[in-house]
N, C-alpha and C positions, 0 to 999 in steps of 0.2 A: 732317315737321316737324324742325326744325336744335336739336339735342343736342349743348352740352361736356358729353364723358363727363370728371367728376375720378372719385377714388381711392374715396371713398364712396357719393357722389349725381349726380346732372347737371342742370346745369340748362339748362331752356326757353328759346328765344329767338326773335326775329323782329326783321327788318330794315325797314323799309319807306324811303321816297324815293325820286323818279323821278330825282334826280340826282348821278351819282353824284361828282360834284365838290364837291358844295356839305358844307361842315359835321356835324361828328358830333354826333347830341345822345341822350345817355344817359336814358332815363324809369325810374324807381324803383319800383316799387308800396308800397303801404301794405300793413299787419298784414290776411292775410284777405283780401285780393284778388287779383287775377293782372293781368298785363299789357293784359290788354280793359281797365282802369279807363281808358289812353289812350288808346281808339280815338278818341275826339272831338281830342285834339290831333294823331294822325295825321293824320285828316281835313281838317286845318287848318293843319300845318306841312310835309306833305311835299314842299310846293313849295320852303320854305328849309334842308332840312336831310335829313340823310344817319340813320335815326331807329333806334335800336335800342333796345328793349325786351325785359326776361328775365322771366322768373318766377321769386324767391327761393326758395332751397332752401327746400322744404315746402312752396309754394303753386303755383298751377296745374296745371303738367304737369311740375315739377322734383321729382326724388324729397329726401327727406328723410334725412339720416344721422341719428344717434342724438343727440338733445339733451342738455346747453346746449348753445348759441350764444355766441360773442361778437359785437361789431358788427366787429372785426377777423377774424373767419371769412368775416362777410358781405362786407367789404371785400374779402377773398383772394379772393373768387369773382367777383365783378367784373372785380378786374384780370385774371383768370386769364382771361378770357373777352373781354376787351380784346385780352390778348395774342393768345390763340386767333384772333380775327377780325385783326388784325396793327391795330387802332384805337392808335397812337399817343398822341391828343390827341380831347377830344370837350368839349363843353358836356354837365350831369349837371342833372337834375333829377328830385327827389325828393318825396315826402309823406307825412307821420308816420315812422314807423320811417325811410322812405327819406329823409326831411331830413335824422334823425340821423344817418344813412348819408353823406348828404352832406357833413356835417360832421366827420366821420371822415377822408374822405377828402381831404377840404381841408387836412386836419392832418396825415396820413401821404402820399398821395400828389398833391401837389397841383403837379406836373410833368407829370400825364397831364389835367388837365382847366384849361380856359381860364376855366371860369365858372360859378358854383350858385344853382339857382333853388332854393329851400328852402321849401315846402310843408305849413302844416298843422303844424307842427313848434315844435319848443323845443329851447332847450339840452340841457335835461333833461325829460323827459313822465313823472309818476307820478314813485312813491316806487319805493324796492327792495322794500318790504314788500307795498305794493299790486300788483306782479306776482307775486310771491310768490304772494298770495292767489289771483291770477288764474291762475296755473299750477297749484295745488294744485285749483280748481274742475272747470277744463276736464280735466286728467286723470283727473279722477272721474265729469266728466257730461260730456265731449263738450263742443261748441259750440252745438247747440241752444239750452241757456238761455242766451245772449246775446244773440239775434237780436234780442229787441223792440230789449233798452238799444241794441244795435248801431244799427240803424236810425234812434232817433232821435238817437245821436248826430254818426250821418253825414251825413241830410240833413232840411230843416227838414219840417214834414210839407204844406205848401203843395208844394214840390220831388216831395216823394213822392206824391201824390197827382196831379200834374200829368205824372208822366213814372214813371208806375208799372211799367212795363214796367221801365228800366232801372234800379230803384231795388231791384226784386224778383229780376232779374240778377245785380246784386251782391252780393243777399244769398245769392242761391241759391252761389256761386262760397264765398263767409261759412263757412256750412254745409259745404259742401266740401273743406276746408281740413285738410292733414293734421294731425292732433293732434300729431304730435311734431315737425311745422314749424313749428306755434304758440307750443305752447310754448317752445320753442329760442329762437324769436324773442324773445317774454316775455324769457326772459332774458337776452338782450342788451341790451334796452329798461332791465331792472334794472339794468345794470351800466355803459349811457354816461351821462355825465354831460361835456359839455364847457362846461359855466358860467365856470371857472378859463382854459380853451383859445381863448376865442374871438377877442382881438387877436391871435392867431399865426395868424388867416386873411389872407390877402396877395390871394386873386383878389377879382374883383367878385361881388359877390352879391347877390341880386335873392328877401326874403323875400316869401311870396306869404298870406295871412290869409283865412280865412273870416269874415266879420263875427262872425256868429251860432254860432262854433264854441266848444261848451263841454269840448274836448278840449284845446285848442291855443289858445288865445284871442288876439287881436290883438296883446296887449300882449307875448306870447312874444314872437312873430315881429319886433317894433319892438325886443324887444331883443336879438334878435340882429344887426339889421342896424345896431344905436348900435354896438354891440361890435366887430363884424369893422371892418377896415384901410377899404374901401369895398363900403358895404350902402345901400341903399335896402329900400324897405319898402311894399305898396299890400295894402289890406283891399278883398276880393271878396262881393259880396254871398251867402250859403252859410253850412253848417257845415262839418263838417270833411273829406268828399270835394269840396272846392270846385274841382275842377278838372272835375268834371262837373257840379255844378249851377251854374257860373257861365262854364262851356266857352269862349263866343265873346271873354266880356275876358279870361279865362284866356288863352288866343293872343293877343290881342292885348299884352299885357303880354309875354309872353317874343318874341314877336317884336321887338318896342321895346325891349326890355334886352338883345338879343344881336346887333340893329342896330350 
């Protein structure tokens, strides 16, 4: 399995696409999962695209340095790992934490990507106080007691109950999850805020909504794409992992916005 070693931690990666001319396109993961949350867009894009997927420090099989986090940490690991593969330019897409990510990166480096599909996401997600809380928990009990809330705030329970195998997957990956990559992450989440930032986005960008997502709710995602230079904006039937329980328009939409 392919490892950037940096100075503290490394993170996880995989490449996938059978060609190798055609377009780079960046997958994010969310807070609490690993890069399998893509395998369904693998399955389904790597006819158009050149596909790289990481695991953020502290989740999957990337180790963890010692937390906080900033989203500007997250961002240096990215490019660092851009550089490392010699990725010039690539299309980025992201969900929850990784939208924020996205939108970091639209703001500081928005020379190395063409285009942002922004997922599940807001300007801002939570208070600073409310991860607060959320890192003061999990340091004390682990991630166990989150799993039910977790659950249903990811997916609706018709979804879960219909495709329980990969709904229990992710939880189990949930569960998994280093405590001090979580937390770290928590605190990155406390500390963006790009509300004031979002006319200084110049690419196109393509926000993506779970209908039924009461994390991230529609009306986020519509205002992030009023705000940026040129945004567009489509609600997917889903909560807030909606790039798996709404998979086949999920493709279909980033294929038509990177068309």
């Amino acid at each position: 399995m392919p490892y950037l070693e940096l100075a503290r931690h490394r993170l996880h990666y995989r490449i996938d696409g059978r060609d190798p001319t055609k377009p780079w396109l960046v997958f994010c993961n969310s807070l609490g999962t690993d890069l399998h949350m893509w395998d369904d867009q693998v399955d389904g894009l790597d006819e158009n695209f050149r596909i790289l997927r990481y695991d953020r420090r502290g989740h999957g099989l990337s180790t963890s340095p010692p937390p906080p986090f900033s989203m500007a940490d997250l961002g240096e690991d990215l490019l660092r790992l851009l550089d490392h593969l010699g990725i010039e330019r690539a299309h980025f897409c992201g969900l929850s934490i990784g939208g924020l990510l996205g939108q970091w990166l639209a703001l500081n480096a928005s020379s190395r990507f063409d285009s942002f599909v922004l997922c599940a996401t807001a300007a801002r997600i939570g208070t600073a106080q409310s991860w607060t809380e959320r890192m003061k928990a999990v340091s004390a009990n682990g991630l166990s007691p989150l799993l039910q809330g977790t659950l249903e705030r990811w997916f609706t329970p018709d979804f879960a109950q219909q495709a329980a195998d990969a709904v229990q997957a992710c939880l189990a990956t949930f569960q998994k999850t280093s405590v001090d990559g979580y937390i770290g992450c928590c605190a990155a989440l406390a500390g963006a805020d790009f509300q004031q930032s979002l006319s200084a986005i110049s690419r196109p960008v393509l926000t993506i909504s779970g209908s039924n997502d009461p994390v991230c709710p529609p009306t986020e995602l519509e205002a992030i794409a009023a705000n940026v230079a040129d945004g567009r904006h489509v609600s997917l039937a889903g909560r807030h992992i909606v790039n798996i329980e709404a998979a086949q328009a999920f493709n279909e939409q980033i294929i038509r916005f990177l068309a």
